[in-house]
C-alpha positions in Angstrom: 3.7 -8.6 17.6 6.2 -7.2 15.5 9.8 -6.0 16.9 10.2 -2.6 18.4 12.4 -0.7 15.6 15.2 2.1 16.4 14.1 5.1 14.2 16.6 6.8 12.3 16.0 11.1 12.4 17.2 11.6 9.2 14.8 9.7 7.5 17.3 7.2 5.7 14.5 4.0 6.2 11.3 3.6 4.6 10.1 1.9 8.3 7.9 4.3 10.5 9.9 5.1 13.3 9.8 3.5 16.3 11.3 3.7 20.2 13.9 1.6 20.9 13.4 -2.1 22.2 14.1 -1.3 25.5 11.4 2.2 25.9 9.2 -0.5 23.8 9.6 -3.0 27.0 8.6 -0.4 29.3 5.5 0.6 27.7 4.4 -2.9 27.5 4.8 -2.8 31.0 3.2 0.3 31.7 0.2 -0.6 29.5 -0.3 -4.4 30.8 -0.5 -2.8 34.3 -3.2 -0.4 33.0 -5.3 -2.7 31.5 -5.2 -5.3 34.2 -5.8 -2.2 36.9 -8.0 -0.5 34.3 -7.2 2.8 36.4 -4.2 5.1 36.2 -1.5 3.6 37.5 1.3 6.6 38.8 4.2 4.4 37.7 3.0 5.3 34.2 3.7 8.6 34.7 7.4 8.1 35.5 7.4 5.4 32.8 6.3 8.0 30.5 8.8 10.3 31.7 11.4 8.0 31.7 11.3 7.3 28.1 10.8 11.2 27.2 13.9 11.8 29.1 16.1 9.3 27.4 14.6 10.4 23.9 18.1 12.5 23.3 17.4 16.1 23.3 18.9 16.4 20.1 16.0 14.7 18.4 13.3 16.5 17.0 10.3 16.5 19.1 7.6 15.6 16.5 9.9 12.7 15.2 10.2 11.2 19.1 6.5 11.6 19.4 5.4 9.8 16.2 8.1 7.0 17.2 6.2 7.0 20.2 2.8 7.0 18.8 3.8 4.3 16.8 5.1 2.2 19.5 2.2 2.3 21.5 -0.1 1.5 19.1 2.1 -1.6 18.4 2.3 -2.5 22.0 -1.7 -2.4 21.8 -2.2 -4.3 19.5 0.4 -7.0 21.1 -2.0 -6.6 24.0 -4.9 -7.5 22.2 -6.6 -4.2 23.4 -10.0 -4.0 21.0 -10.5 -1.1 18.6 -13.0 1.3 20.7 -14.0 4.7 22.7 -12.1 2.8 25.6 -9.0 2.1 23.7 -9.1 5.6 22.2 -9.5 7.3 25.8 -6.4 5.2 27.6 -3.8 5.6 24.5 -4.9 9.3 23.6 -4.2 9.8 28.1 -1.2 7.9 27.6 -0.1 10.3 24.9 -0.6 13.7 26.2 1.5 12.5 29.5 4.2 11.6 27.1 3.9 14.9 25.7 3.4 16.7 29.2 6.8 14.8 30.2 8.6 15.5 26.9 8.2 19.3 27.6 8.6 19.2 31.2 12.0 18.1 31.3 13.2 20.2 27.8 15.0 23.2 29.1 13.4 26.6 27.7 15.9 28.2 25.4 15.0 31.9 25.1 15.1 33.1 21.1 15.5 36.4 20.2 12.3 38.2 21.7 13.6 36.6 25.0 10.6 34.1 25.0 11.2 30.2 26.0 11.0 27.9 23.1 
């Protein structure tokens, strides 16, 4: 398994971006207690939001997500976890929580029309 890499928001690296080593520990973690459980596991949930809370708010959202993504996929592949409808069920639940907890603890900044963004 490769090493978890630090992404870089401005774009300045060719490398897809990646969460940091130490969000990159914590979904291993997560994820190794899902697949030995095979169940949902709460602590995920507050892994999950855990990592989307230390994401700096001053990111851009689809840039944390993709670094996300792309971690996850990595740590799946560390794990060995086969290529199927299985696979594509637990990572695609892994990533809507992510995104569920990404937007739950963004505060809602009204724009002009006074709607929440």
């Amino acid at each position: 398994m490769r090493a978890a890499q630090s992404y870089a928001v401005d774009g300045s690296t060719s490398i897809p971006p990646h969460l940091s080593a130490e969000h990159h520990e914590l979904l291993l973690a997560a994820l190794s207690q899902r697949v030995a459980d095979d169940c949902f596991v709460s602590d995920s949930r507050s892994t999950l939001r855990q990592i989307a809370s230390s994401c700096g708010r001053a990111e851009r959202p689809e840039q944390v997500l993709v670094a996300f993504k792309n971690s996850l996929d990595d740590v799946a592949n560390g794990l060995r976890i086969p290529f199927s409808p299985e696979r594509n069920t637990l990572l695609t639940g892994l990533v809507t929580a992510f995104i569920e907890e990404m937007y739950s603890s963004a505060p809602a900044i009204p724009d002009s029309t006074c709607r929440g963004k």
